[in-house]
MARNUTI-705331 format. One record per residue (C-alpha): residue in three letters; chain; x, y, z. Coordinates in pm, 1 decimal. Example, Ala and Ser with C-alpha at 12.3 -4.5 7.8 and 13.67 -1.06 7.14 Angstrom:
BEGIN
ala, A, 1230.0, -450.0, 780.0
ser, A, 1367.0, -106.0, 714.0
END
This chain:
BEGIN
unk, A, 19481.6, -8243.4, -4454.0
unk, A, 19277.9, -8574.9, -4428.3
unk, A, 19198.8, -8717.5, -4731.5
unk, A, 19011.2, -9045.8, -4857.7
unk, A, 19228.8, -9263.2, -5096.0
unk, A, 19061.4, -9176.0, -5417.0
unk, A, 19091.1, -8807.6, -5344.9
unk, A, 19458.1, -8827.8, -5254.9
unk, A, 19511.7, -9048.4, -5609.1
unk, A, 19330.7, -8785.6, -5808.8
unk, A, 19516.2, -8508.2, -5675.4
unk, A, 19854.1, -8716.1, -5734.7
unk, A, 19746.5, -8801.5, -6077.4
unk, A, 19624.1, -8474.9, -6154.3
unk, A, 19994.1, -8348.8, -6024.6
unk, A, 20124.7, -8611.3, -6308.6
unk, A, 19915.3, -8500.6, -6603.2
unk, A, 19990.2, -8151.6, -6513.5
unk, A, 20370.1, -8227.3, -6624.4
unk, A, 20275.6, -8412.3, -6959.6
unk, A, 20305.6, -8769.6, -6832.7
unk, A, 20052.4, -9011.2, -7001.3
unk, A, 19754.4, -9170.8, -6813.0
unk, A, 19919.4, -9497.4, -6746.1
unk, A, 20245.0, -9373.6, -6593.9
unk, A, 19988.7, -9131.4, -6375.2
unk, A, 19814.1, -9388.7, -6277.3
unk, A, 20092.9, -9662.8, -6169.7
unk, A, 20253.4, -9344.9, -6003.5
unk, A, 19959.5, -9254.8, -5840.4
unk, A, 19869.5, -9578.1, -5721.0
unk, A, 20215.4, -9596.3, -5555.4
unk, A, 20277.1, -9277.8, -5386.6
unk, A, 19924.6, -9324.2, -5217.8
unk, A, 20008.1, -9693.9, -5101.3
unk, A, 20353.0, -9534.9, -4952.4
unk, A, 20157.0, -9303.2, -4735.9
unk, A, 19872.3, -9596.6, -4639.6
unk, A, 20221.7, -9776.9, -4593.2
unk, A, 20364.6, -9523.3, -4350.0
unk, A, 20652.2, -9463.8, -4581.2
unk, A, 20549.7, -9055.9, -4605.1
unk, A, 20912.4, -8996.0, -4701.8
unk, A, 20874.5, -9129.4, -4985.1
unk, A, 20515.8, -9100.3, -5020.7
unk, A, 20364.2, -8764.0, -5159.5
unk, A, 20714.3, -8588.5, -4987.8
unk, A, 20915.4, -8750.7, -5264.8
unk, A, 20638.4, -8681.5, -5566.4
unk, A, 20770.4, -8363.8, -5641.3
unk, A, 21123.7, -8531.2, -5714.6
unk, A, 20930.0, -8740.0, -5946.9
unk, A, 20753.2, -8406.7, -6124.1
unk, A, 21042.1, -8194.3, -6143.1
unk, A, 21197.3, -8519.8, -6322.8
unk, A, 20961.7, -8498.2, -6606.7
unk, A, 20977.7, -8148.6, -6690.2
unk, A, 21384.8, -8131.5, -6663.5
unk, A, 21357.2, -8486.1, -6868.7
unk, A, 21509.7, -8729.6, -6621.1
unk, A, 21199.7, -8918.1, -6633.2
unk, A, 21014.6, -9015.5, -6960.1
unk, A, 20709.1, -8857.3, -7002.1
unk, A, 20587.8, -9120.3, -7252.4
unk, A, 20817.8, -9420.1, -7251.1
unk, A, 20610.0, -9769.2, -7269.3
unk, A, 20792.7, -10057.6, -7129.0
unk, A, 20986.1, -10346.7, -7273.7
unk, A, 20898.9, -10691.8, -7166.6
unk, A, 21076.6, -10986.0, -7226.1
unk, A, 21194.2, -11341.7, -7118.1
unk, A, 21543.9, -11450.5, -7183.0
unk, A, 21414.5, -11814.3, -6967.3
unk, A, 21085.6, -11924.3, -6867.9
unk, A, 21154.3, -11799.6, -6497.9
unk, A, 21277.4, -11468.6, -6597.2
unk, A, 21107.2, -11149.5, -6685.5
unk, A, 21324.8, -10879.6, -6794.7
unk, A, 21204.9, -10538.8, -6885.4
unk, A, 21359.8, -10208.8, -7002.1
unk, A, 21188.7, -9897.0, -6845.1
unk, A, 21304.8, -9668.6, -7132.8
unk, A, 21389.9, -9402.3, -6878.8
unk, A, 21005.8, -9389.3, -6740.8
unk, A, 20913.8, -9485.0, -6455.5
unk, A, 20988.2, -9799.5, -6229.0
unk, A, 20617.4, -9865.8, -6119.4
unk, A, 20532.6, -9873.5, -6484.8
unk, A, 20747.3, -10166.0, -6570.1
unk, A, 20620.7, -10360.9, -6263.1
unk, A, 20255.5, -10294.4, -6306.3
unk, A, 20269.7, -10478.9, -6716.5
unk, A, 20478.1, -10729.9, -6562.1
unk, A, 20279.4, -10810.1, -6230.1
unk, A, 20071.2, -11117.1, -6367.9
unk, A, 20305.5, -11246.1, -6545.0
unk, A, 20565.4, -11231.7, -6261.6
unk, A, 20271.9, -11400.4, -5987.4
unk, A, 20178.9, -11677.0, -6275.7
unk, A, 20548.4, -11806.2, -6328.9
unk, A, 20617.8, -11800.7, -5909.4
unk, A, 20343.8, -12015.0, -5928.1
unk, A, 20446.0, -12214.1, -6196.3
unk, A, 20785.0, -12268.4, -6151.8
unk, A, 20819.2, -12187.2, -5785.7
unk, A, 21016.4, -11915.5, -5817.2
unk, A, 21106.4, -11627.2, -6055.5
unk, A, 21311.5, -11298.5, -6123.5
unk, A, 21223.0, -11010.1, -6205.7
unk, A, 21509.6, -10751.0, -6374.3
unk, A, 21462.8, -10394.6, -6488.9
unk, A, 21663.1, -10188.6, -6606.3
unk, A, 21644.6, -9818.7, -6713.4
unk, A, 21448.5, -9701.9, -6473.3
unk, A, 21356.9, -9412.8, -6263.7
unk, A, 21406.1, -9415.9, -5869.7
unk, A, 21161.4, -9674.9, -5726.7
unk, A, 21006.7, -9430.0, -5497.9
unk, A, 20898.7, -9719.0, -5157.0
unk, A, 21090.1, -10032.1, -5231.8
unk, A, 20842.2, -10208.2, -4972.0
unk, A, 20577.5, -10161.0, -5232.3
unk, A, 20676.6, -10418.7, -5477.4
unk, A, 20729.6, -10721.2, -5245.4
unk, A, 20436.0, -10605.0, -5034.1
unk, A, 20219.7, -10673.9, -5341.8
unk, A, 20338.8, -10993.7, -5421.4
unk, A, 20311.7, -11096.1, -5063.3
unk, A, 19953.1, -11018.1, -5137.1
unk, A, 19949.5, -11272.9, -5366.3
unk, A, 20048.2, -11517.4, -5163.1
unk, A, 20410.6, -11522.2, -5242.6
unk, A, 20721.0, -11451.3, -5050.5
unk, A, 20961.0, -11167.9, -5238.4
unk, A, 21319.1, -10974.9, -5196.4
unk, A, 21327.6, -10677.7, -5382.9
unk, A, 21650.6, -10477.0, -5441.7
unk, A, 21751.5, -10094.5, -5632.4
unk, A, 22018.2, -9924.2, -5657.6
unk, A, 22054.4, -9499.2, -5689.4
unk, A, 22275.8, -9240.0, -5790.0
unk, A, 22586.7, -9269.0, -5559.8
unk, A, 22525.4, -9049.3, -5242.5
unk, A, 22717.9, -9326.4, -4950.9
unk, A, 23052.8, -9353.3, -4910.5
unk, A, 23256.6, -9495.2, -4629.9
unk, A, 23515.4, -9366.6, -4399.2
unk, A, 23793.4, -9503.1, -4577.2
unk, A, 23754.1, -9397.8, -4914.2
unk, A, 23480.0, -9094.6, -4854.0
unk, A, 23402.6, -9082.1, -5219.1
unk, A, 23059.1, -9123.6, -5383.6
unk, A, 23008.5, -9484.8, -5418.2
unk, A, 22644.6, -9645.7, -5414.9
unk, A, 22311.0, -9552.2, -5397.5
unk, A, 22153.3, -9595.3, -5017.5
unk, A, 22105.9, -9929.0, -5185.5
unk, A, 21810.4, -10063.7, -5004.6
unk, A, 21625.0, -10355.9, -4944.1
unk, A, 21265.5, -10458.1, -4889.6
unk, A, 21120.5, -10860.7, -4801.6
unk, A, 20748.9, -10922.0, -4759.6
unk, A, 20574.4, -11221.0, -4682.4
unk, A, 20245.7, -11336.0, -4645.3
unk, A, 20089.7, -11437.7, -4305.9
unk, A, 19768.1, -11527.7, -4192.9
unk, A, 19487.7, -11323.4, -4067.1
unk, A, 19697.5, -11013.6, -4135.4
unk, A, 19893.3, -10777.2, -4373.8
unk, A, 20170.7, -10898.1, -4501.5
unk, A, 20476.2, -10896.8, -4333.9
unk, A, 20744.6, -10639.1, -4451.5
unk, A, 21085.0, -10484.7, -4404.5
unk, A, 21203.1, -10220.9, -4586.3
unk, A, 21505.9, -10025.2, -4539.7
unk, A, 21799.1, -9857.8, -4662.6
unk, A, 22185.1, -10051.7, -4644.6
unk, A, 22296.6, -9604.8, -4595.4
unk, A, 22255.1, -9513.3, -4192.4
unk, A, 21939.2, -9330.4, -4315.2
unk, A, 21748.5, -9211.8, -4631.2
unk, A, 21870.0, -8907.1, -4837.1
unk, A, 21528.4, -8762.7, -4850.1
unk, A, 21545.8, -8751.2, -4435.9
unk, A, 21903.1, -8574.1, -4435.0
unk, A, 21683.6, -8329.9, -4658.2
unk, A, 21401.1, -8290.3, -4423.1
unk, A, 21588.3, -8234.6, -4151.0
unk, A, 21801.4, -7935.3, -4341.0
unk, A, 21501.2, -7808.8, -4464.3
unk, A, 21382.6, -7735.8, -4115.5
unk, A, 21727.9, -7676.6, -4010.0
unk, A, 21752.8, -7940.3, -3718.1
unk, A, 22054.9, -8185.0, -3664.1
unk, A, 22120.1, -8517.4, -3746.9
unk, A, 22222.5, -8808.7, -3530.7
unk, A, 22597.4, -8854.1, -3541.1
unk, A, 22720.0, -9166.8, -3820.8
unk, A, 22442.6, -9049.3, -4062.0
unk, A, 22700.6, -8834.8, -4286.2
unk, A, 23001.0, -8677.4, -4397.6
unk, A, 22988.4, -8344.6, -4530.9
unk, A, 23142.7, -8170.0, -4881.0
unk, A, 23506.3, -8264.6, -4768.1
unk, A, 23407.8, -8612.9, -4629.5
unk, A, 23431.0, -8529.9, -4265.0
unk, A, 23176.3, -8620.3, -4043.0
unk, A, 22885.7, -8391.4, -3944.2
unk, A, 22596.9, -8360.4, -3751.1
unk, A, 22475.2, -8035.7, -3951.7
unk, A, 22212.5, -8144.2, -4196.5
unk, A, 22245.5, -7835.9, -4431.8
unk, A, 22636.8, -7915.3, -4471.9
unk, A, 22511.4, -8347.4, -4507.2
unk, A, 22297.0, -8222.3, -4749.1
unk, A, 22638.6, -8087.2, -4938.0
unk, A, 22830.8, -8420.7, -4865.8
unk, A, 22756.5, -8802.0, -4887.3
unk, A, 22550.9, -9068.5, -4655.6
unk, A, 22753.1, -9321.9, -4436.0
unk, A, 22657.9, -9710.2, -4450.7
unk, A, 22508.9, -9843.8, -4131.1
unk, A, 22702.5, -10079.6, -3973.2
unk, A, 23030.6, -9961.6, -4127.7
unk, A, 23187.5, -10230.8, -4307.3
unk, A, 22920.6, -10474.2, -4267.5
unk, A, 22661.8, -10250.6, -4432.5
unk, A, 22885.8, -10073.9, -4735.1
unk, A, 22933.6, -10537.6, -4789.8
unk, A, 22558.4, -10540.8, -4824.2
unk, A, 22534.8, -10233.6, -5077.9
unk, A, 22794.7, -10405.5, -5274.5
unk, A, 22594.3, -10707.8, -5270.2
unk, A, 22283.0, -10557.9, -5355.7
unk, A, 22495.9, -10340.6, -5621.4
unk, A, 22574.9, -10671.0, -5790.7
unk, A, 22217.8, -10749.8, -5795.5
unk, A, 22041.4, -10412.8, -5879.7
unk, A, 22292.3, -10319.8, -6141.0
unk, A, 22512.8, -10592.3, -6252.5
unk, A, 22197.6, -10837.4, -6306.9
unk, A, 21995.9, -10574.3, -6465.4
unk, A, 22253.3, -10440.5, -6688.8
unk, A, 22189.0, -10093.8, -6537.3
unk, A, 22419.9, -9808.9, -6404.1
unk, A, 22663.1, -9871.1, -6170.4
unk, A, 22547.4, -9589.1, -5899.6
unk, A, 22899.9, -9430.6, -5953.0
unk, A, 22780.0, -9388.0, -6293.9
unk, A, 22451.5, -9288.5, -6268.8
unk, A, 22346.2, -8967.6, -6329.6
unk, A, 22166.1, -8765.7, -6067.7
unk, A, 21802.0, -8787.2, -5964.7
unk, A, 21750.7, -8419.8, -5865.5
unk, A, 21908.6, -8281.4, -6147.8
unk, A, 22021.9, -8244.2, -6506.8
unk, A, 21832.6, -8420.1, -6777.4
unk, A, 21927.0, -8754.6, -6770.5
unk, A, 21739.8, -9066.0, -6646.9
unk, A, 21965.9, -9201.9, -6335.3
unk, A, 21913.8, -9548.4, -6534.8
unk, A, 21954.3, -9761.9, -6237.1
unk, A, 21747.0, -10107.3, -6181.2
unk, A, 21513.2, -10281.0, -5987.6
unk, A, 21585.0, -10655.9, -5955.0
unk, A, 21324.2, -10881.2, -5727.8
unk, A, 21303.2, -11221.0, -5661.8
unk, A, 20939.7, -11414.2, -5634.2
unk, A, 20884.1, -11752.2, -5438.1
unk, A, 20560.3, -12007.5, -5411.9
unk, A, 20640.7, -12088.9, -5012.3
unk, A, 20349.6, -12315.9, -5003.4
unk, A, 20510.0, -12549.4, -5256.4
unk, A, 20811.5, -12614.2, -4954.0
unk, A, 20568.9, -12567.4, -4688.3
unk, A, 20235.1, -12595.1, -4711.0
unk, A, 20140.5, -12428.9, -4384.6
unk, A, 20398.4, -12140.0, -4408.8
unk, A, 20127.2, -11874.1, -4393.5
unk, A, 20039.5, -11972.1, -4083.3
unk, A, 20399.7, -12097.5, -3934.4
unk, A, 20524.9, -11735.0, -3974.0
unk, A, 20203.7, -11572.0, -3823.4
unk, A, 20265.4, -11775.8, -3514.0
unk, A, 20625.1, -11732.9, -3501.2
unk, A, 20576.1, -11335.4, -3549.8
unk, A, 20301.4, -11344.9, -3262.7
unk, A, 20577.1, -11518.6, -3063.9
unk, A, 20880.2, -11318.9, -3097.2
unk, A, 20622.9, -11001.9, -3025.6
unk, A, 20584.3, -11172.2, -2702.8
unk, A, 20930.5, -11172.8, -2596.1
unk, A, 20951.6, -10791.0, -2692.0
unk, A, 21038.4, -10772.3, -3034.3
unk, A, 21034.9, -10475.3, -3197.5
unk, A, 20775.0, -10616.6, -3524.6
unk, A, 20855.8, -10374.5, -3833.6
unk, A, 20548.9, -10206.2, -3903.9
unk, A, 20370.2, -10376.3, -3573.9
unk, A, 20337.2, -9948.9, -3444.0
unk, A, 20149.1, -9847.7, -3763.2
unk, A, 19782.1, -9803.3, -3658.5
unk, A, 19751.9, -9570.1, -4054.4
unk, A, 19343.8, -9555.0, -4081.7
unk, A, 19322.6, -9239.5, -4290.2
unk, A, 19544.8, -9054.3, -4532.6
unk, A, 19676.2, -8736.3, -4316.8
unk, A, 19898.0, -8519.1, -4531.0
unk, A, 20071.2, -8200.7, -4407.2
unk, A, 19936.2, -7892.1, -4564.6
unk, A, 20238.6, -7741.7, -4695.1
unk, A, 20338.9, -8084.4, -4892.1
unk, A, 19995.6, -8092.3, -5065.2
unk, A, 20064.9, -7705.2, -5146.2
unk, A, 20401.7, -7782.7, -5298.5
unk, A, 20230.0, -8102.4, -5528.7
unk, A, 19900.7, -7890.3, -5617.0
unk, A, 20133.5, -7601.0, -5685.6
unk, A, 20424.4, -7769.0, -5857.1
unk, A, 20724.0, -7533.5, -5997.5
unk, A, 21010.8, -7659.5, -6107.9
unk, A, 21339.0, -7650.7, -5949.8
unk, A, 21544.5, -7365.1, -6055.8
END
C-alpha cells in the first residue's frame, strides 16, 4: 500500500496508543519507524514495529517511562531511558546534544536503559542534518557468536556515521558488525528461503544455510575475527560507557518481560570548526570516488513514496500479541 508520510505516522502512532504507550513515546516512535522506511531501512522500519508493540504489552518496553537527562561534564549528556524507548531519550536530548557540538566542538551522547534502537542510521542522519558529523553505536541481546567459541556473545552490534554534504542528503552508513541483521535471518524463515552461507550457526553452533534452523541458533560476525574485534569495540562503547548490559547479560528483545537494558552511545562533531569547507570537500570527494565505480551507500535509493506491503500493515493495524 502507498501511503503519504502523515498517513503512515498516524497509523504507526495509532498502533502505539493502541498498546497503552503515552503520546510522546508514540510520537518519537512514530516519527522513527516512518523515517526508516523514507530511509530504505524497511527491516527495521514498520517490519520491526510489531517487536516494539508486543514489547509493551509483555512489559519489555515502558509504556510510560520519561527520560533522565543529565551532564556529568559540559560535553556530556547522559540519559537513563527507564526501560522506554531509545528514540525517546534522543528526541529531549537533541538540542541540547546539537548546541554543545557547537559549542565545544564535539560531544557524547550516553544512554543507558534503553529499548532496541530500531535504525541506528537515524540518529547520526539527524545530526548530520544539523550540520554536524556523528558515530553512533548500540549494542543488543547476544544473538553472534564466532566459530571458536559458538556461544551467545554480542548483540549484531552495529554501527551507523553520517555526515553532511552539500547540495544533498546527508551522507550515511549504517550497518551491522553480525554477517547480517537478525530480523533478515527471520524474514527469510518466515518465507522459508535459504540464507547465504557465513550468515549463521544453528541450535548446536554448526553452520547452516537453513533459515528456520538460524532462526534456532546464533548470527556469525562478518569478517571473522576482524568483525567479532569491532563488536567488542563497539561493546566497550555501547555498554561499558553507558553503564548498560553487557549483551551476554541482556535479557531478550522478543520475549519475557524484561527491558533488554542495553545503550546507545553517539559521538557529535562541529567539522566546520577543523575545516571550514568540509561540506563541500566531502561532496566532491563522494562525486569522485562514484566516478571510479564506487559502490556510494545509499547512492541506489531513488524512495519517493512510502510503499508498504499489505500483509505488514495488516499485522501493525491488527496487532496480537505473541503467544
Amino acid at each position: 500500500m502507498r501511503l503519504e508520510t502523515q498517513e503512515a505516522l498516524s497509523i504507526a502512532r495509532q498502533a502505539i496508543l493502541a498498546t497503552g504507550a503515552n503520546d510522546a513515546i508514540a510520537s518519537s516512535l512514530a516519527t522513527a519507524t516512518v523515517s526508516a522506511e523514507w530511509a530504505g531501512s524497511r527491516a527495521v522500519g514498520f517490519a520491526h514495529l510489531p517487536d516494539y508493540l508486543d514489547g509493551f504489552v509483555q512489559g519489555r518496553i515502558s509504556k510510560s517511562a520519561e527520560p533522565t537527562i543529565t551532564s556529568p561534564a559540559p560535553a556530556l549528556t547522559q540519559v537513563d531511558a527507564h526501560g522506554g524507548v531509545a528514540q525517546l531519550g534522543f528526541d529531549r536530548a537533541f538540542d541540547q546534544i546539537v548546541e554543545r557540538a557547537n559549542a565545544f566542538g564535539v560531544t557524547v551522547f550516553a544512554q543507558v536503559n534503553n529499548y532496541t534502537v530500531g535504525e541506528l542510521g537515524y540518529y547520526p542522519r539527524r545530526l548530520a542534518e544539523k550540520g554536524l558529523v556523528a558515530l553512533a553505536v548500540t549494542n543488543a541481546t547476544a544473538q553472534m557468536t564466532t566459530l571458536d567459541s559458538r556461544k551467545p556473545l554480542y548483540g549484531t552490534n552495529p554501527m551507523a556515521f553520517a555526515a553532511p554534504r552539500g547540495g544533498s542528503k546527508p551522507f550515511v552508513i549504517d550497518q551491522a558488525t553480525s554477517a547480517t541483521a537478525f530480523v533478515n535471518v527471520r524474514k527469510a524463515a518466515e518465507s522459508g528461503e535459504a540464507i547465504p552461507e557465513g550468515w549463521a550457526v544453528d541450535a548446536h553452533g554448526e553452520p547452516t544455510t537453513d533459515s528456520r534452523k538460524a532462526v534456532e541458533g546464533l548470527l556469525l560476525a562478518f569478517g571473522g575475527a576482524r568483525g567479532a574485534n569491532l563488536a567488542l569495540m563497539i561493546e566497550i562503547m555501547a555498554a561499558g560507557m553507558t553503564g548498560g548490559n553487557w549483551s551476554m547479560d541482556a535479557p531478550s528483545f522478543a520475549s519475557g518481560s524484561e527491558c533488554p537494558a542495553v545503550g546507545l552511545f553517539v559521538v557529535a562533531i562541529k567539522p566546520d570548526l577543523l575545516v571550514p569547507n568540509f561540506v563541500e570537500r566531502l561532496a566532491a570527494q563522494i562525486d569522485r570516488l562514484a566516478g571510479q565505480g564506487v559502490r556510494i551507500p545509499g547512492s541506489h535509493l531513488n524512495i519517493t513514496e512510502l510503499d508498504i506491503p499489505d500483509e505488514v500493515l495488516a499485522r501493525v493495524r491488527e496487532f496480537k500479541p505473541l503467544a
